[in-house]
N, C-alpha and C positions, 0 to 999 in steps of 0.2 A: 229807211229800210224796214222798220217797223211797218210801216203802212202797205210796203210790197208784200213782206211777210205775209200779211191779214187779206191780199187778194188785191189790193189797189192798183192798176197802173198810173205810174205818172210819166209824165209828159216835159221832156227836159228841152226848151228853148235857148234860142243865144236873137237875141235885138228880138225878140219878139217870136222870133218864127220858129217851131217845130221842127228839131233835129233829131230826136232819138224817142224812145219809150223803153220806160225800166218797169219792168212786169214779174210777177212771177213766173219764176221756172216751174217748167212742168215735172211734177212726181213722178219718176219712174217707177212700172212696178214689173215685176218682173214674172213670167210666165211659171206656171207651175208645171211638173210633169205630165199632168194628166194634157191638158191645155195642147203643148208642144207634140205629145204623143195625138192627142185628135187633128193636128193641125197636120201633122205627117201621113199618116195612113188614106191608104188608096193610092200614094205616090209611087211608079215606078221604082221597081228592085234596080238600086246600081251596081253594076257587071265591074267591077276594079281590075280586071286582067284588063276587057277590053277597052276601061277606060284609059288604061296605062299602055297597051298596044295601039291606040290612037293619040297619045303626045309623045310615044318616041316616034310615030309617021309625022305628026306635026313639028316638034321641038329638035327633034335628035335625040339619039342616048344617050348623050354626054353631058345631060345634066346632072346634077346632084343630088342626091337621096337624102331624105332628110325625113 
């Protein structure tokens, strides 16, 4: 595990032959605001009446609010 840790993959056989690789996971990193906010802008304004006026025409209106 040590060796994964430090970036190595290994190579786990059974009779010789190649079944799997244990590698490192990859780092998550996580977006920051600014980031998320440039990755949004210029998208279309969503309309929530008419999006909710279009799944009671699709769904019905007897689903459940939540």
């Amino acid at each position: 595990m040590d060796a994964v840790e430090a970036g190595e993959t290994i190579v786990v056989t059974r009779n010789g032959n190649p079944v799997a690789e244990l590698r490192p996971a990859r780092r998550r990193r996580l977006a920051t605001t600014a980031e998320v906010a440039r990755s949004l802008h210029g998208l279309p304004k969503v309309d929530l009446d008419a999006m909710r006026a279009e799944a009671d025409q699709l769904l019905g209106p007897d689903r459940v609010d939540g």
